[in-house]
RODO-2510 file (C-alpha; in nm, 4 decimals, decimal comma):
residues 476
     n   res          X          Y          Z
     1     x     1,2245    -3,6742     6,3908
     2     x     0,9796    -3,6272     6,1084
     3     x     1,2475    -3,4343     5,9206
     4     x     1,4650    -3,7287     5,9243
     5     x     1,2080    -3,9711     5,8220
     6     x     1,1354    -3,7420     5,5480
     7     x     1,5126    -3,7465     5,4397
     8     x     1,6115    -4,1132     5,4743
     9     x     1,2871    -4,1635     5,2242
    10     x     1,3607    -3,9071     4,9870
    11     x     1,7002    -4,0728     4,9791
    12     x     1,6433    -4,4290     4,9268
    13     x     1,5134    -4,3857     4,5305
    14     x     1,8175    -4,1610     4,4611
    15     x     2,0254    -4,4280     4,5760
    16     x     1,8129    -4,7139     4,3779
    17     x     1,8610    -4,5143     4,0917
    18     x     2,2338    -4,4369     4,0945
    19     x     2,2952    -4,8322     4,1788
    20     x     2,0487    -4,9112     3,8802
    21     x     2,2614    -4,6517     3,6516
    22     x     2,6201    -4,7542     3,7982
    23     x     2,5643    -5,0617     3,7702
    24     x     2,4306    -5,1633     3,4493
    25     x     2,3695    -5,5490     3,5232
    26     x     2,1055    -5,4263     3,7881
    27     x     1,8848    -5,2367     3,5541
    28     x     1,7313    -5,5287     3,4182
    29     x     1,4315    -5,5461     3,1418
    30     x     1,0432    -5,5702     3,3319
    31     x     0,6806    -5,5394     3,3257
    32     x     0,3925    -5,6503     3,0675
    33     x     0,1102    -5,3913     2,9664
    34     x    -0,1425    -5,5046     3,1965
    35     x     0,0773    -5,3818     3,5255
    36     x     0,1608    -5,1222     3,3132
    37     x    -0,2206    -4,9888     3,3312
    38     x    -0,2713    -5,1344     3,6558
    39     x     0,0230    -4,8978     3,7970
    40     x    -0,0320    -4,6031     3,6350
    41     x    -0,4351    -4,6239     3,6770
    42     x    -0,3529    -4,6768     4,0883
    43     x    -0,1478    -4,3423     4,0430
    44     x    -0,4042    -4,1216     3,8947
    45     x    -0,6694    -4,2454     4,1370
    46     x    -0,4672    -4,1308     4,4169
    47     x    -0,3915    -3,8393     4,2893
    48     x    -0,7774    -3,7633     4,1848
    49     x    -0,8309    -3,8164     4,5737
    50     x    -0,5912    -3,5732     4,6803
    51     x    -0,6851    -3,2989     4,4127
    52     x    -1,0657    -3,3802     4,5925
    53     x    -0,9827    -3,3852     4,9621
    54     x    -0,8481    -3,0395     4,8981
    55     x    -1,1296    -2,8899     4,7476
    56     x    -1,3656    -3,0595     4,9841
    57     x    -1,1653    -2,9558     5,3430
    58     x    -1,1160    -2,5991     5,2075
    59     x    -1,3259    -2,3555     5,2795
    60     x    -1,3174    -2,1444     4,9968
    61     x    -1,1254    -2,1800     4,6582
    62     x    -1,0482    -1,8310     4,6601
    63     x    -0,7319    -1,9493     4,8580
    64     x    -0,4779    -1,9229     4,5960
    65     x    -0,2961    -2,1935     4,7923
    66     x    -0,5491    -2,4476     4,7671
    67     x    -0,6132    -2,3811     4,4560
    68     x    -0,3306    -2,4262     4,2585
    69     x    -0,2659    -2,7072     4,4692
    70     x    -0,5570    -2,8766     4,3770
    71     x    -0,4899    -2,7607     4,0137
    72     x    -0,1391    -2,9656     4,0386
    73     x    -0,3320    -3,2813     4,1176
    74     x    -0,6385    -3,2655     3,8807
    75     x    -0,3856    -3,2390     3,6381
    76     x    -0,1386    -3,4813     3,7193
    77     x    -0,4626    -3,7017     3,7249
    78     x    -0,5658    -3,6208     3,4344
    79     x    -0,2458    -3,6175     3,2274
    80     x    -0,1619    -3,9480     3,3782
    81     x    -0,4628    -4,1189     3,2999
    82     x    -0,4154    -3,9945     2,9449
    83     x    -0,0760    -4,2279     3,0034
    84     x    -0,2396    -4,5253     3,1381
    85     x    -0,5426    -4,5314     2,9275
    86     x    -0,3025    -4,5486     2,6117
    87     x    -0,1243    -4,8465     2,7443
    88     x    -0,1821    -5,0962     2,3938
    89     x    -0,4270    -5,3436     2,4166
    90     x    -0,6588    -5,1701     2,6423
    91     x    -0,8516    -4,8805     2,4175
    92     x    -0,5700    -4,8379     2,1728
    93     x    -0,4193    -5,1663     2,0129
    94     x    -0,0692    -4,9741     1,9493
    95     x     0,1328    -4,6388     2,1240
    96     x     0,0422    -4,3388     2,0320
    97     x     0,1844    -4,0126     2,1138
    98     x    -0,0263    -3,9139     2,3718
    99     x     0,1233    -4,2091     2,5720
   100     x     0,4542    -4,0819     2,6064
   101     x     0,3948    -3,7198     2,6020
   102     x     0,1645    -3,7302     2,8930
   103     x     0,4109    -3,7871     3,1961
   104     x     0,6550    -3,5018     3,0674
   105     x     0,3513    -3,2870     3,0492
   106     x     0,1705    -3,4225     3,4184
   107     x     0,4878    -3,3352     3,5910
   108     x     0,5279    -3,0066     3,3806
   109     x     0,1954    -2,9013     3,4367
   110     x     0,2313    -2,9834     3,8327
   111     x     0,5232    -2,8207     3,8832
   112     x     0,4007    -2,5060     3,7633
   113     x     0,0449    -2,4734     3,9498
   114     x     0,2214    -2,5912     4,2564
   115     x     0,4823    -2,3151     4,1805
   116     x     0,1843    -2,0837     4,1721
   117     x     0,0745    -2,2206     4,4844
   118     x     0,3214    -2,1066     4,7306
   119     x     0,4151    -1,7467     4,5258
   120     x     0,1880    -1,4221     4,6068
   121     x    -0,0122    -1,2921     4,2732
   122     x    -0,0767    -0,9188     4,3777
   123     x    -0,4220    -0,9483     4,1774
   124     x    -0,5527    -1,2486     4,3953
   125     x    -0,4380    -1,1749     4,7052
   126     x    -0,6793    -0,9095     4,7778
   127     x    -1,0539    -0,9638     4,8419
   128     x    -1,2412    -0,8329     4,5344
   129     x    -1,6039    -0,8422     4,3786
   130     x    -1,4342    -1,0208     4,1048
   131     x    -1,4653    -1,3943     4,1024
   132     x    -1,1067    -1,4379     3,9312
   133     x    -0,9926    -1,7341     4,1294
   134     x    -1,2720    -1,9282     4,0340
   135     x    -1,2630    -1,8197     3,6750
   136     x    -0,8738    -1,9271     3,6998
   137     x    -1,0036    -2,2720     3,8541
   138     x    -1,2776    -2,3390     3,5599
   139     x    -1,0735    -2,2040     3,3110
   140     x    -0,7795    -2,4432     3,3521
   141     x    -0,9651    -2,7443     3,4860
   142     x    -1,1640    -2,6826     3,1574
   143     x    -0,8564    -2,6886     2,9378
   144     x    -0,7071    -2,9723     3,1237
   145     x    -1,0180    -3,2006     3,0937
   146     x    -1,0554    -3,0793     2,7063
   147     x    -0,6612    -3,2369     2,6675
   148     x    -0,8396    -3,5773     2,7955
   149     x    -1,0699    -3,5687     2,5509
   150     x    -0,8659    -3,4815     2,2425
   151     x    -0,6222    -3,7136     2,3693
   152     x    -0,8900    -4,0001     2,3499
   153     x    -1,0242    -3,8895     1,9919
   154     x    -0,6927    -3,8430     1,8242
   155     x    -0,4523    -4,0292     2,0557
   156     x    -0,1586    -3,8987     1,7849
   157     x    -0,2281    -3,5386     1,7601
   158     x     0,0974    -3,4755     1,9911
   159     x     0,3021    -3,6270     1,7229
   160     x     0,5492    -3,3286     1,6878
   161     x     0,5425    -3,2308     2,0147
   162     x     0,9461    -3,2980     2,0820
   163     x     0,9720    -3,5084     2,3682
   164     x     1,1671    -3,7993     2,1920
   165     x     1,4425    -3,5114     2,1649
   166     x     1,7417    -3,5607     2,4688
   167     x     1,7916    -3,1623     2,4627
   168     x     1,4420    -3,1482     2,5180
   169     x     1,3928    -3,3879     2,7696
   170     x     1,6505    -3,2440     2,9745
   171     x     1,4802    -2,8716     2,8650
   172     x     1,1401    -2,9803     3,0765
   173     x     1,3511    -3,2124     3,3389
   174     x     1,5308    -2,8486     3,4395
   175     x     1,2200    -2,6689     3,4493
   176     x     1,0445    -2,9404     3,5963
   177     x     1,2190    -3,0277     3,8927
   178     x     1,2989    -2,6341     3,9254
   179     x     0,9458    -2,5571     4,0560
   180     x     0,8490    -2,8660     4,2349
   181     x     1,1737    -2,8137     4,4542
   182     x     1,0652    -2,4090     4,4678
   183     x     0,7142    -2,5180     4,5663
   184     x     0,8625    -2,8057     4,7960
   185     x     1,0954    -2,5579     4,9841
   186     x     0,7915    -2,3175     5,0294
   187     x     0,6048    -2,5640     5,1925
   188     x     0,9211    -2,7207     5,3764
   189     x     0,9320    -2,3397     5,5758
   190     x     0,5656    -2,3409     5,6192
   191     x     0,6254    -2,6671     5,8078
   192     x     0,9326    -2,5364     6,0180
   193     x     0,6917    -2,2445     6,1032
   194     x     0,4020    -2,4130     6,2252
   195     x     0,4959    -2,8107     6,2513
   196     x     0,1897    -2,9166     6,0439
   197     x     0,1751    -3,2842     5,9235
   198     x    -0,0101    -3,1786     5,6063
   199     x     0,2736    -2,9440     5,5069
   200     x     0,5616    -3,1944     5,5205
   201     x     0,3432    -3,4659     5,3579
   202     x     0,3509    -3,1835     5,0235
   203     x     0,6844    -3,0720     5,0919
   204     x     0,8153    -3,4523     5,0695
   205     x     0,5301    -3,5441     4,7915
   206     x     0,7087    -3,2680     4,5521
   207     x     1,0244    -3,3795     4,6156
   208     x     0,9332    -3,7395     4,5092
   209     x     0,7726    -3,6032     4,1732
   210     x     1,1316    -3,4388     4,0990
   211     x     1,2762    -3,7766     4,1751
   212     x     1,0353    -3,9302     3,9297
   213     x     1,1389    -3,6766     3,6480
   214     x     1,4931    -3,7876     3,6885
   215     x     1,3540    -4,1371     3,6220
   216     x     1,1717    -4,0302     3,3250
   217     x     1,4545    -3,8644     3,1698
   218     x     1,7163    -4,0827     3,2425
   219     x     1,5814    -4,4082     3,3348
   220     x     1,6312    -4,6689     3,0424
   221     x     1,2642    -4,7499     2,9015
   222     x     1,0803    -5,0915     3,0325
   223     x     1,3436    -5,1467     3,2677
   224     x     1,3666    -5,0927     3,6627
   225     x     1,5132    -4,7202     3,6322
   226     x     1,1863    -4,6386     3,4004
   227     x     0,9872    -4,8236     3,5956
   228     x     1,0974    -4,6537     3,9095
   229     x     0,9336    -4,3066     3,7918
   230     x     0,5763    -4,5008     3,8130
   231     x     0,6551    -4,6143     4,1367
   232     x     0,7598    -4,2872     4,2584
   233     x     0,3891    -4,1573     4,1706
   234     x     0,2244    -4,3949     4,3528
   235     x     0,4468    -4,2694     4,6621
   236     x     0,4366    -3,8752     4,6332
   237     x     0,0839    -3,9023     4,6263
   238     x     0,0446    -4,2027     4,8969
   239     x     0,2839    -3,9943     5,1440
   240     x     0,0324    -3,6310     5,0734
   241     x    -0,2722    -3,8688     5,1837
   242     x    -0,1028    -4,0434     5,4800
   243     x     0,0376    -3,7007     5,6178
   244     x    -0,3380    -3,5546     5,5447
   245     x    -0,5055    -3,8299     5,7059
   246     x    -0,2559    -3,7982     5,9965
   247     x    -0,3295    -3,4086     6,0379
   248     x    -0,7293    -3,5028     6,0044
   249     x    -0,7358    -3,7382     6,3199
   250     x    -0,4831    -3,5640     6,5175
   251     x    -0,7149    -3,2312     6,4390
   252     x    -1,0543    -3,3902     6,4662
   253     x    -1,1649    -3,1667     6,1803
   254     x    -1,1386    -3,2147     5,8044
   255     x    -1,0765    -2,8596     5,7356
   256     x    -0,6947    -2,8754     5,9275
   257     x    -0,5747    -2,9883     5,5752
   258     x    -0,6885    -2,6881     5,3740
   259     x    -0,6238    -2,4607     5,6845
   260     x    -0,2999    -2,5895     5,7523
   261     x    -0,1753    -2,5462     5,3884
   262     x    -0,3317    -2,1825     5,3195
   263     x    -0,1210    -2,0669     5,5877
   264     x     0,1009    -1,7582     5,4396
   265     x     0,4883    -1,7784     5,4618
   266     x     0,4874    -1,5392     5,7607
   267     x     0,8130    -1,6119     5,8848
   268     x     0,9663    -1,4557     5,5503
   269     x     0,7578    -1,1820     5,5131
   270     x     0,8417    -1,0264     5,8565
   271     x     1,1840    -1,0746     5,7928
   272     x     1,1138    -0,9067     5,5265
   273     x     1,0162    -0,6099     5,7114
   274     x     0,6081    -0,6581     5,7193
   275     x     0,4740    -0,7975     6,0543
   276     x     0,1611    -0,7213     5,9204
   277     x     0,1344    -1,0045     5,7743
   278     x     0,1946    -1,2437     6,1189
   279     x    -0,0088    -1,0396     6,2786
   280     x    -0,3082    -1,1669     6,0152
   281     x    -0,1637    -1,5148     6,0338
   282     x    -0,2505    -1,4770     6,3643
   283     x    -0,6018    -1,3894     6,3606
   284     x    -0,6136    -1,6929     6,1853
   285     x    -0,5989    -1,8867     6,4725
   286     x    -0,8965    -1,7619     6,6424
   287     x    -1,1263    -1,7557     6,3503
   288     x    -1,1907    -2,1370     6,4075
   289     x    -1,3733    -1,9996     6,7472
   290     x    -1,6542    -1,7166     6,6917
   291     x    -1,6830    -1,7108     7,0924
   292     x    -1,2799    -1,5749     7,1104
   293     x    -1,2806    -1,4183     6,7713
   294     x    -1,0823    -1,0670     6,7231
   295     x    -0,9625    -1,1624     7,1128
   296     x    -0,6144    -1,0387     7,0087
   297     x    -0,7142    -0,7204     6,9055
   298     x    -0,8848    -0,6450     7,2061
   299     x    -0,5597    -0,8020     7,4290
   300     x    -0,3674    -0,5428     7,1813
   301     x    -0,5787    -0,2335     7,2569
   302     x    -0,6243    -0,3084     7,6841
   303     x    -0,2216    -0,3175     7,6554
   304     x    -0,1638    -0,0248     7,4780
   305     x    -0,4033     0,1677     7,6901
   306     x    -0,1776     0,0504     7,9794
   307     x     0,1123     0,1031     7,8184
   308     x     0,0132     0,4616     7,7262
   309     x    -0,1047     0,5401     8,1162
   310     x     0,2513     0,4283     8,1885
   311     x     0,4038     0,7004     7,9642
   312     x     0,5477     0,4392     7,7070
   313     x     0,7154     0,6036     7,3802
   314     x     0,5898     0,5186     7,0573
   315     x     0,8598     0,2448     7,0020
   316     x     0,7418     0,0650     7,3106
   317     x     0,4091     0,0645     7,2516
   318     x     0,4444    -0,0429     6,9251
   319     x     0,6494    -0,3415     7,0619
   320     x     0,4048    -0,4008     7,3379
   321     x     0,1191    -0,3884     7,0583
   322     x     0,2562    -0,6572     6,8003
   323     x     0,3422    -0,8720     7,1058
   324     x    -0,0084    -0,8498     7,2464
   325     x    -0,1247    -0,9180     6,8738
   326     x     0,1260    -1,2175     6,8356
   327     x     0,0589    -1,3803     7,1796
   328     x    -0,0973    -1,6690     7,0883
   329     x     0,1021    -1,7350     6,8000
   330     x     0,1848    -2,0440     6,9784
   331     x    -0,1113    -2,2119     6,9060
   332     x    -0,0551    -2,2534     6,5574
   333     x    -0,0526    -2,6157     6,4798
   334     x    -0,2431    -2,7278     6,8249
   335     x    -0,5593    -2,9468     6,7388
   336     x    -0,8648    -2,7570     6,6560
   337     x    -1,0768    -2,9364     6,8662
   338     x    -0,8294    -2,8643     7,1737
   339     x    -0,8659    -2,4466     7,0778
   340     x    -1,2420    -2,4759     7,0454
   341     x    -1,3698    -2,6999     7,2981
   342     x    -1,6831    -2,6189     7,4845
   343     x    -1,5939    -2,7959     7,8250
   344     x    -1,2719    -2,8198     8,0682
   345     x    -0,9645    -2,9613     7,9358
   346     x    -0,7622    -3,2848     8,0129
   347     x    -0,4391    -3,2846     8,1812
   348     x    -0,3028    -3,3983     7,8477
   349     x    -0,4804    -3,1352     7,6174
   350     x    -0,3646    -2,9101     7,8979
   351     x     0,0128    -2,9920     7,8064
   352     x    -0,0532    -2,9216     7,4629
   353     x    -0,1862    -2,5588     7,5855
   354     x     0,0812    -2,4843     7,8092
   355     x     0,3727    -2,5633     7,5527
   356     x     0,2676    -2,2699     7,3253
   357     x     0,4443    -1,9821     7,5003
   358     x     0,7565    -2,1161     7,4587
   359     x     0,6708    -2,2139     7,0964
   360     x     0,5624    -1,8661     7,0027
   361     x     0,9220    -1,7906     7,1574
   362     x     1,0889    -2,0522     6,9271
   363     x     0,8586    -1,8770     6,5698
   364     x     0,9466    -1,5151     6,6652
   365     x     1,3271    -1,5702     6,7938
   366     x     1,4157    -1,7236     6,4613
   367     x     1,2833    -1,3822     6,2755
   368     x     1,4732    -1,0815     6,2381
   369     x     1,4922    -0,8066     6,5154
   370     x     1,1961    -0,9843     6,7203
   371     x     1,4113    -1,1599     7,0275
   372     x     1,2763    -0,9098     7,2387
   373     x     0,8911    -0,9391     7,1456
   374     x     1,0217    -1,3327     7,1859
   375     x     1,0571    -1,3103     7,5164
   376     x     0,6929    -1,1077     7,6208
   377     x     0,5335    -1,3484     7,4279
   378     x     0,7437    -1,6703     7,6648
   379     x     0,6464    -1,4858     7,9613
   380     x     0,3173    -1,3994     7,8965
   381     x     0,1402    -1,6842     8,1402
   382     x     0,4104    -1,6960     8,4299
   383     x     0,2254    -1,5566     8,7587
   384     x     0,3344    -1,2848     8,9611
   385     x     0,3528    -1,5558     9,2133
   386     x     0,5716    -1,7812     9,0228
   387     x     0,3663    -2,0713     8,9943
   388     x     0,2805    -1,9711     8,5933
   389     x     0,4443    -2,1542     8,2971
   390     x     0,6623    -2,1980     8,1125
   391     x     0,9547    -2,0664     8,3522
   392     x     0,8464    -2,0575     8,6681
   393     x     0,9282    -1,6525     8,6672
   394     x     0,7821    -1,4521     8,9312
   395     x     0,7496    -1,1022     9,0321
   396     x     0,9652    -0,8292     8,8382
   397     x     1,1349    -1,0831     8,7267
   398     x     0,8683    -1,1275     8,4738
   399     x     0,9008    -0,9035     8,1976
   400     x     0,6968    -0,5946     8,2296
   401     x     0,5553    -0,6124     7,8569
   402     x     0,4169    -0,9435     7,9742
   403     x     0,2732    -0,8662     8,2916
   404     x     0,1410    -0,5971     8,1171
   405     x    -0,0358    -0,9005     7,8240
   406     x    -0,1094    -1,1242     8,0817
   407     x    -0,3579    -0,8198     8,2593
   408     x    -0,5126    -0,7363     7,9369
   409     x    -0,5878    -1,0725     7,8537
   410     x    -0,7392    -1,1382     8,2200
   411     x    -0,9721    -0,8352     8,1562
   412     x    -1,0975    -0,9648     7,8120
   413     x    -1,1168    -1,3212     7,8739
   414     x    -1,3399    -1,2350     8,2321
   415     x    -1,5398    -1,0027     8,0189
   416     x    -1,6101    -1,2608     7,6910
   417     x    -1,8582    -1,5083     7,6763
   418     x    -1,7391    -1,8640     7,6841
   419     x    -1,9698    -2,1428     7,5936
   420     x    -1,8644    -2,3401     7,9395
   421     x    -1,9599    -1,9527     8,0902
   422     x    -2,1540    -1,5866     8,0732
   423     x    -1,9823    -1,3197     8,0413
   424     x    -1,8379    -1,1168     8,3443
   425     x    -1,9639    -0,7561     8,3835
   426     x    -1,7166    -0,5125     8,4309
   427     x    -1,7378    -0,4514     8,8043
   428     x    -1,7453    -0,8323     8,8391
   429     x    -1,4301    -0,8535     8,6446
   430     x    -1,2519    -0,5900     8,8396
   431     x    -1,3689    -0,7721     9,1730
   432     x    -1,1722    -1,0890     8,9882
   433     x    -0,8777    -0,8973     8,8926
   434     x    -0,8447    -0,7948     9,2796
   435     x    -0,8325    -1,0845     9,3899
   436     x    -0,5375    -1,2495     9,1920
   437     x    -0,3410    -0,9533     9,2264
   438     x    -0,0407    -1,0502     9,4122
   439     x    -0,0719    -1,4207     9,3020
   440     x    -0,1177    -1,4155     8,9082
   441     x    -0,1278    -1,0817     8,8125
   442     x     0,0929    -0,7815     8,9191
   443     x    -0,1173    -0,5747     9,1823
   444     x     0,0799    -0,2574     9,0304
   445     x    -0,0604    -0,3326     8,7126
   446     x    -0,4225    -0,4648     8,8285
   447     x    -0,4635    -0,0549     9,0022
   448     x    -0,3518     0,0828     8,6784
   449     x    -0,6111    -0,1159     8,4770
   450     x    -0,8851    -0,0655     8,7518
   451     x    -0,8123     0,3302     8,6786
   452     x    -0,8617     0,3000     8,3421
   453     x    -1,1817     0,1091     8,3740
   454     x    -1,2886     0,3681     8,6094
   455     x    -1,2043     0,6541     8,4201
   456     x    -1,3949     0,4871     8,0995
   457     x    -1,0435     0,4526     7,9077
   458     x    -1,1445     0,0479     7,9056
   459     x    -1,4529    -0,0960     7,8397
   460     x    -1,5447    -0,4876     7,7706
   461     x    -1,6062    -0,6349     7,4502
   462     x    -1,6038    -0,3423     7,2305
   463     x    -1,3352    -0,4375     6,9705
   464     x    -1,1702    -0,0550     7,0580
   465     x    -0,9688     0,0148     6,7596
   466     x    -0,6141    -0,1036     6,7415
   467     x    -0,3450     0,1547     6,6902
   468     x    -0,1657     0,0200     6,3501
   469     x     0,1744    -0,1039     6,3798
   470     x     0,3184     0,0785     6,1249
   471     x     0,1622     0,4155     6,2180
   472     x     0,3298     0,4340     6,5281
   473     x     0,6599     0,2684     6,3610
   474     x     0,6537     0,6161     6,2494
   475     x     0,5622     0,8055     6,5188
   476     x     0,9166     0,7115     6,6477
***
């Protein structure tokens, strides 16, 4: 349903714009100066607001993402209140150049850092000593803020600059409306993968700011198809603050915004051959909660222990591995405060809970080569008893990958410290295991596990070492 919102909305200025175009007699002179200012000063508020909420939510500005995302609004800001402070009769009694170079260069500009926004730079997507992000930050803030100020001491110093050309105009509308629509795709698949709010509200907010180049370039000047490109401002960056507002109260947590939008294209880098990279969008999940954190790895190691005492080959266990790693993918996009809080759950927070099996069946089903891992990861809370979700499977029916996932988290989640409750020992844990053998867990499975426990193979909360993914890719 949001998807269709999105695309009536995104449709209704194309269609005002064709009608004003087609029909002539429509696309009538409008405006004085004063609304004018008034308009365009609304727009770079907004849009100031935005480029702040993202700074403030995130937690770090060495997120690329976040970023250049906040890069595309400071200078869309900026470069638009370079516009609306040049309006005549307010600081400037006539129009300069700066006045109608600035929107060609706002949109430029924000096309291009959002374009960097959603694209991996080799040299600052690795962790270094260096502080290169925020050197990239300063340095083009700082050149952003210094073409304010020239702007305001020689209003006319962009006199040559060629926008008054049509070969140019259409030059930058090309370019223009090239990356936002990159950028706006980007984010569009970051949305499909984990249903944020926040990530559709960007996705659509790009796709207005191509619609308003259209109306820059083509739109007749002081009538309603010029006009329209202001108005389209005031709504890409409106619709980026409603959707982040909307992902702040359904989160409870003013970080979901930043969080939600650093989120790596994971979907199209495994197809791409590199699970790797899911697996750390995974871990992602879990960092919001130090009590459960690196939980994953430890479900990943107790099933490939169990997997290995079974006499698994290396391709299974590397299958059973990544699906232990990945099964909680589901919960990407749940609330924070549902993932993190202290005390029991409400039936509807449970709901929430229980739908992310099958959702971590719907991410991984869509990717290349990973139906099978799909279905572990849907099966991985039925009960051997068949009263576990989301299928109501029971017994063998149950895959044996899950059963296996669904013992390993038991163990780990008996054995980790909760803030609602201590930690289990290990002979407590085992006592536990025994008894929902036959009911939850399979009592096959809960022997083989009690084995290894005895025989010192597993042993609680000590992060044992993963076996990589792609080590025993090539074991096979």
């Amino acid at each position: 349903m949001p998807t269709r919102i999105a695309a009536v909305a995104l449709a209704i200025p194309l269609a005002m714009f064709v009608a004003l175009l087609w029909i002539p007699g429509l696309d009538k002179s409008w405006g004085t100066s004063s609304f004018h200012f008034y308009v365009v000063s609304a727009a770079t508020l907004l849009s100031a607001a935005a480029c702040l909420i993202l700074i403030v939510s995130a937690r770090t500005i060495r997120e690329t993402r976040i970023m250049f995302l906040a890069l595309a609004y400071f200078a869309l800001a900026v470069f638009f209140a370079v516009h609306g402070l040049g309006t005549p009769g307010f600081i400037f009694d006539e129009a300069y150049a700066s006045l109608g170079r600035s929107p060609w260069l706002a949109t430029l500009a924000a096309g291009f850092f959002a374009m960097l926004s959603v694209i991996t730079i080799p040299a600052l997507s690795h962790h270094t000593r260096l502080r290169t992000p925020e050197a990239i930050f300063a340095v083009s803030a700082g050149a952003t803020c210094a073409y304010f100020i020239i702007s305001m001491l020689s209003p006319n110093w962009l006199a040559d600059f060629p926008t008054q050309k049509e070969w140019f105009q259409h030059l930058l509308t090309v370019v223009t409306i090239s990356m936002l629509l990159f950028a706006a795709w980007r984010y569009f698949q970051s949305y499909l993968f984990a249903r944020l709010p926040g990530q559709l509200a960007v996705a659509v907010g790009l796709v207005f700011l191509a619609e308003a180049q259209i109306s820059l370039d083509f739109g007749v000047f002081w009538q309603y198809s010029w006009w329209l490109y202001h108005g389209l401002f005031l709504v890409s960056f409106a619709t980026v603050l409603g959707g982040w507002t909307w992902e702040v109260v359904r989160a409870r947590e003013g970080s979901a915004i930043a969080d939600g939008l650093a989120m790596r294209d994971a979907l199209t880098q495994l197809n791409r051959g590199r699970p790797n990279d899911l697996v750390a969008l995974a871990d992602q999940i879990e960092n919001h909660d130090l009590e459960t954190f690196k939980h994953t790895d430890r479900v990943a190691a107790f099933a490939y222990a169990i997997g290995r005492e079974l006499g698994f080959n290396a391709s299974r266990l590397r299958d059973l591995v990544l699906a232990a790693q990945m099964h909680d993918v589901g919960k990407i996009g749940l609330p924070y405060y549902i993932l993190t809080k202290p005390g029991p759950l409400t039936e509807d927070e449970w709901a929430h809970i229980r739908q992310h099996p099958g959702k971590g069946f719907d991410i991984l089903s869509r990717m290349n080569n990973m139906l099978p891992i799909a279905v572990v990861i849907r099966h991985h809370h039925e009960r051997f008893d068949g009263t576990g979700y989301p299928d109501g499977a029971e017994g063998e029916t149950i895959p044996l990958d899950a059963r296996i996932i669904s013992v390993a988290d038991t163990f780990d989640a008996l054995t980790s410290e909760r803030p609602y409750r201590p930690a289990m020992t290990v002979e407590q844990a085992v006592i536990e295991l025994r008894k929902v053998a036959g009911s939850q867990l399979d009592p096959k499975l809960v022997t083989v596990v009690t084995r290894l426990i005895e025989n010192g193979t597993l042993r609680a909360r000590q992060n044992p070492p993963v076996p990589e993914i792609e080590t025993l890719s090539e074991a096979v």
